[in-house]
C-alpha positions in Angstrom: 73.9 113.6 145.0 73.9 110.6 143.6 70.7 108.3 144.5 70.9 104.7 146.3 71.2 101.6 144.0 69.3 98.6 145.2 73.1 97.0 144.6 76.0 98.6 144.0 79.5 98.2 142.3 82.0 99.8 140.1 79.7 101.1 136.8 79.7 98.7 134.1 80.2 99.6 130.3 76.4 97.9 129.5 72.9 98.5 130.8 69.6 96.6 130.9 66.6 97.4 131.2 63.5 94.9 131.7 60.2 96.1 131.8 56.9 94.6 131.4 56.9 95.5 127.4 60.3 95.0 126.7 63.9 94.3 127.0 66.3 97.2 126.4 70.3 96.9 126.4 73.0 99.6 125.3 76.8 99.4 125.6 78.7 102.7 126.1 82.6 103.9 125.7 84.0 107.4 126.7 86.3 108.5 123.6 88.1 111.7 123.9 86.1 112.5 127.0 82.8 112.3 125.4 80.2 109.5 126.7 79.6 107.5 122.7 76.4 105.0 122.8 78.5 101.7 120.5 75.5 99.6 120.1 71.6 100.0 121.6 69.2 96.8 121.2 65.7 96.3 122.3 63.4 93.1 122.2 60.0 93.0 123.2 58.2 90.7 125.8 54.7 88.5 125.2 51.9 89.8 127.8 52.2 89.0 131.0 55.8 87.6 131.0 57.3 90.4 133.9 54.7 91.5 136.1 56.4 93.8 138.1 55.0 94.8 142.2 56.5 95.4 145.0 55.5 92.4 147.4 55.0 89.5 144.9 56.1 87.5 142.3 57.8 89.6 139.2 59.0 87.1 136.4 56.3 85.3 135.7 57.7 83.6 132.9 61.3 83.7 132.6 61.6 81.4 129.4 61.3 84.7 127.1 62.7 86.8 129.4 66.1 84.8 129.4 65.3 84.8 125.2 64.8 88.5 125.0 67.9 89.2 127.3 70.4 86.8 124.9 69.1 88.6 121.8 70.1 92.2 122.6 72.9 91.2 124.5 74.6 88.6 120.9 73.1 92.5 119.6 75.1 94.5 121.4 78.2 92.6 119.9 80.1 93.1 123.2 82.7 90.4 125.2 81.7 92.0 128.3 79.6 90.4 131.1 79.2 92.5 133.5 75.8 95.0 133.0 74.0 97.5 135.2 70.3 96.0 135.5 67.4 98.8 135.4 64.2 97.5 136.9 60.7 99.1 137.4 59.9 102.1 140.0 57.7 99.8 141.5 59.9 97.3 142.8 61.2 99.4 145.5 59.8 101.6 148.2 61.6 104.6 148.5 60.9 107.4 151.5 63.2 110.4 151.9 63.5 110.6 155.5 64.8 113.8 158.1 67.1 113.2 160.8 67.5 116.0 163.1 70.8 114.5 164.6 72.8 111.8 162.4 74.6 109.2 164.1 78.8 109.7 164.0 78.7 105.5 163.4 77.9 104.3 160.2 76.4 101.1 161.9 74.0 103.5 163.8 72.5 105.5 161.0 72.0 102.4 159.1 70.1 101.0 162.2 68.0 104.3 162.9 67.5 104.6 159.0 65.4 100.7 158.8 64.0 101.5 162.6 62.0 104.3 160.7 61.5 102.6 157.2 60.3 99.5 158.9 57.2 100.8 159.6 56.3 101.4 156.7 57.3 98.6 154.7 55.1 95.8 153.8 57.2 93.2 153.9 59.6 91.9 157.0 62.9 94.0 156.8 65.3 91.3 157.5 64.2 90.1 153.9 64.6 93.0 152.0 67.4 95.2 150.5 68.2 98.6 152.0 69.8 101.3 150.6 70.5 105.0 151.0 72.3 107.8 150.1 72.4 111.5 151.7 70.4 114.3 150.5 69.7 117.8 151.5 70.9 119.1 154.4 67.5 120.7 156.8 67.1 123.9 158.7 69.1 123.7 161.6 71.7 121.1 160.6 70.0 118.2 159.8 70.3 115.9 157.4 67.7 114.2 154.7 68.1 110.3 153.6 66.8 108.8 150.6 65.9 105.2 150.9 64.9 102.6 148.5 63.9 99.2 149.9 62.9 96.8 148.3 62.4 92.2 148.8 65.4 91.1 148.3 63.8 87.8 146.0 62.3 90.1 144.1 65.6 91.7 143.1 67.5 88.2 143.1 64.4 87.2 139.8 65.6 90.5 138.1 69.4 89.4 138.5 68.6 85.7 138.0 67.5 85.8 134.2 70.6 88.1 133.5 72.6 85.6 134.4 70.5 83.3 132.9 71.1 85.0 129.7 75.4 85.5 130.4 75.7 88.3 132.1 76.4 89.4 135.9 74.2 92.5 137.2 76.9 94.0 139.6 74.9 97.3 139.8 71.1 97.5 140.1 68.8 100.7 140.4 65.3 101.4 139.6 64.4 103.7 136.2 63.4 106.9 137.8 66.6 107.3 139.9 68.4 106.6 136.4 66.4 109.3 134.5 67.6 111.7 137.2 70.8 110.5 137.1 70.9 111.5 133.3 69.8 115.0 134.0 72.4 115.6 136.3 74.9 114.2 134.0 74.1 116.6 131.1 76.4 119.5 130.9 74.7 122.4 132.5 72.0 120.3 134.8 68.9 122.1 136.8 70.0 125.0 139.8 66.9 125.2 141.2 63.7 123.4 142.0 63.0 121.0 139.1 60.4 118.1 138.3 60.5 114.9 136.6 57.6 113.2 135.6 58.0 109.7 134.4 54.7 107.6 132.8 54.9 104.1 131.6 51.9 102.0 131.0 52.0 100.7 134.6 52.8 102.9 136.6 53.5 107.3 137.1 56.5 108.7 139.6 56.8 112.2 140.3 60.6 113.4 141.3 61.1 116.7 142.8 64.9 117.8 143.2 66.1 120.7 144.4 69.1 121.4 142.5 70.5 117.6 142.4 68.9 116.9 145.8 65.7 114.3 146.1 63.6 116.2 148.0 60.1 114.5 146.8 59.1 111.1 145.2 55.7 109.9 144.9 55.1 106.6 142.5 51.9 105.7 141.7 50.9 102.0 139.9 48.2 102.4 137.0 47.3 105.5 136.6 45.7 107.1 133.3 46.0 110.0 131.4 43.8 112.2 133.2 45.0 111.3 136.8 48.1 112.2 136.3 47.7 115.4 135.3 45.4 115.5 138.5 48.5 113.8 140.4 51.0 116.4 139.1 48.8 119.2 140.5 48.6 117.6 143.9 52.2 117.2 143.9 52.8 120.7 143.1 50.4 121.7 145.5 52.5 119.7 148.3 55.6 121.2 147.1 54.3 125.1 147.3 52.7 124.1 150.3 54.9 121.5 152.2 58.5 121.9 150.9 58.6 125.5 150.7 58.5 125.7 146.9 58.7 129.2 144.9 58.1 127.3 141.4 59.6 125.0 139.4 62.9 125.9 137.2 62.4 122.9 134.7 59.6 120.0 134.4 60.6 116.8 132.4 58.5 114.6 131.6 59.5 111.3 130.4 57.6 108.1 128.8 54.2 108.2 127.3 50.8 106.7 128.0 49.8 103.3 127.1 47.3 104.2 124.5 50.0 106.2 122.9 52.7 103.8 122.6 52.6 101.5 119.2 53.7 103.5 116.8 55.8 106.9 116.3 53.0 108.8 115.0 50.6 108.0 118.3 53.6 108.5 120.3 54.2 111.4 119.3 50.2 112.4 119.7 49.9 111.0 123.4 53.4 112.8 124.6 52.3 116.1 122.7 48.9 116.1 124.9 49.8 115.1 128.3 52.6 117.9 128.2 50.3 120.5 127.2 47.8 119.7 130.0 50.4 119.4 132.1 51.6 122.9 130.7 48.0 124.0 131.4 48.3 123.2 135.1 51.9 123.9 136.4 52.1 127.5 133.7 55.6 125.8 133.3 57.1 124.9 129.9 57.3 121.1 130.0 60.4 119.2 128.2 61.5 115.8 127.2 64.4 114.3 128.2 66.4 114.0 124.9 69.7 111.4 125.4 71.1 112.7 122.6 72.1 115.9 124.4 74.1 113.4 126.9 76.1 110.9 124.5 76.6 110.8 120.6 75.2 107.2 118.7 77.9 105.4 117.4 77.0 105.6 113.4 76.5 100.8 113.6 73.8 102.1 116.6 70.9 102.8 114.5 68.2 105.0 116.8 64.8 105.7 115.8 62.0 107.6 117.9 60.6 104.5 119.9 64.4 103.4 120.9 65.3 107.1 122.3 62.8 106.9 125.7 64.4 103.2 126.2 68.1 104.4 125.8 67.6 107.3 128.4 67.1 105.3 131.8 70.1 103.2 130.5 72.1 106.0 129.9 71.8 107.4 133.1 72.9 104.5 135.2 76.4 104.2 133.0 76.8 107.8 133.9 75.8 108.1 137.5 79.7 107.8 138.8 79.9 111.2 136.5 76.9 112.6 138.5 78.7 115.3 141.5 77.6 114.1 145.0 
């Protein structure tokens, strides 16, 4: 299944990603049937400049946004113009929602779908951009949605410095949804009940698939080291409890901690402890997502250990149209 872009169109050769830290960009061929990473670039931001939230303002300053975004794309050393744009989790909203009877019109189920999301969203729905894309199918022949909604100015900034910079953002999905997308893509992807945790300095989601359906996703803004291993309990508590869990196959945790961001060494530190208190709570083996496993570097793209976590979002939204539905 593959998960709902905030925008959609035919998948683009190049992805984006802009984050509060940084820009990142990679452009990608498929040679002999193998996905092949030509060129990865990354740039970073001054404090402050992308503020992402869901219901206000999210370029703050898009001077060295539109700077950052022309340096990795002239990087890149691609003609193309067309890119897939990666944005925070936090943009969006997303709810996987149960229908017990799914409307035969595809005008109806997208009416009954923003009927139920409209509730809950925080913003007036006739200014928003929503999404969805099937899930699991329920007990007694229903069906699951997952929908991502999210302001639709707020999308419009993200797309705005792109083109800004030269490029046109056909495609547009948020980094969690990607990082699933790469799982699925890899050659022999999780069978059963698997979870992806994903931790940047602003914010933690928790994914829980079963097989490659969304069947839980949780996103939670600020959170430190400690709380999310508390978070990662409660959502496996929910999950034995709630979605009729019998354990996890695979957890995956992705990103690091704030603290342990600046160099390779503290990386490496901050990532090695939140797994093994995650281990401590789940009694599951916890793993990184390694890109390297889904496409080969092109020998002019030069990877080192900070650039591997940024190319792995990006990665997954070139390969989504390879992801089975």
């Amino acid at each position: 299944m593959m998960r709902p872009s905030l925008l959609a169109a035919p998948a683009p050769s190049v992805a984006v990603e802009i984050t509060p830290r940084q820009v990142a960009a990679i452009s990608l061929t498929v040679r002999a049937g193998v996905p092949v990473i030509d060129a990865c670039a990354v740039e970073t931001l001054p404090a402050g400049a992308v503020a992402p939230a869901l219901n206000s303002t999210n370029i703050a300053d898009r001077g060295p946004v539109v700077k950052a975004l022309k340096l990795v794309f002239g990087r890149l050393g691609t003609r193309s113009r067309r890119a897939a744009l990666v944005v925070p989790d936090c943009v969006a909203k997303v709810s996987i929602l149960r229908l017990d009877k799914v409307p035969s019109r595809a005008s109806d189920l997208d009416q009954l779908l923003r009927w139920h999301v409209r509730k809950a969203a925080p913003f007036r729905l006739e200014d928003a951009q929503v999404t969805f894309a099937p899930g699991a199918v329920t007990d007694g022949g229903g069906q699951e949605f997952v929908v991502a909604v999210a302001r639709r100015d707020v999308v419009q900034e993200y797309e705005q410095v792109c083109v800004d910079a030269g490029a046109s953002p056909g495609l547009v999905d948020i980094a969690t949804f990607d990082l699933i997308n790469a799982v699925l893509a890899a050659e022999r992807p999780p069978g059963g009940d698997w979870l992806l945790v994903n931790v940047t300095p602003e914010y933690s989601t928790m994914g829980i698939l079963r097989g490659s359906h969304l069947i839980f996703f949780r996103n939670r803004v600020e959170e430190g080291d400690g709380n999310i291993t508390d978070l990662v309990h409660q959502t496996a508590m929910y999950y034995e409890d709630r979605l009729s869990g019998r354990g996890f196959e695979r957890v995956l945790l992705a990103g690091a901690p704030e603290t342990a961001i600046a160099t390779a060494g503290p990386v490496t530190r901050g990532a090695d402890q939140l797994r093994r208190n995650l281990e401590e709570r789940l009694g599951v083996r916890v793993e990184a997502i390694d890109p390297r496993r889904l496409a080969s570097f092109a020998q002019r793209a030069a990877v080192d250990a900070a650039l591997v976590s940024s190319v792995t979002p990006l990665l997954g939204v070139l390969l989504r149209e390879r992801v089975s539905r």
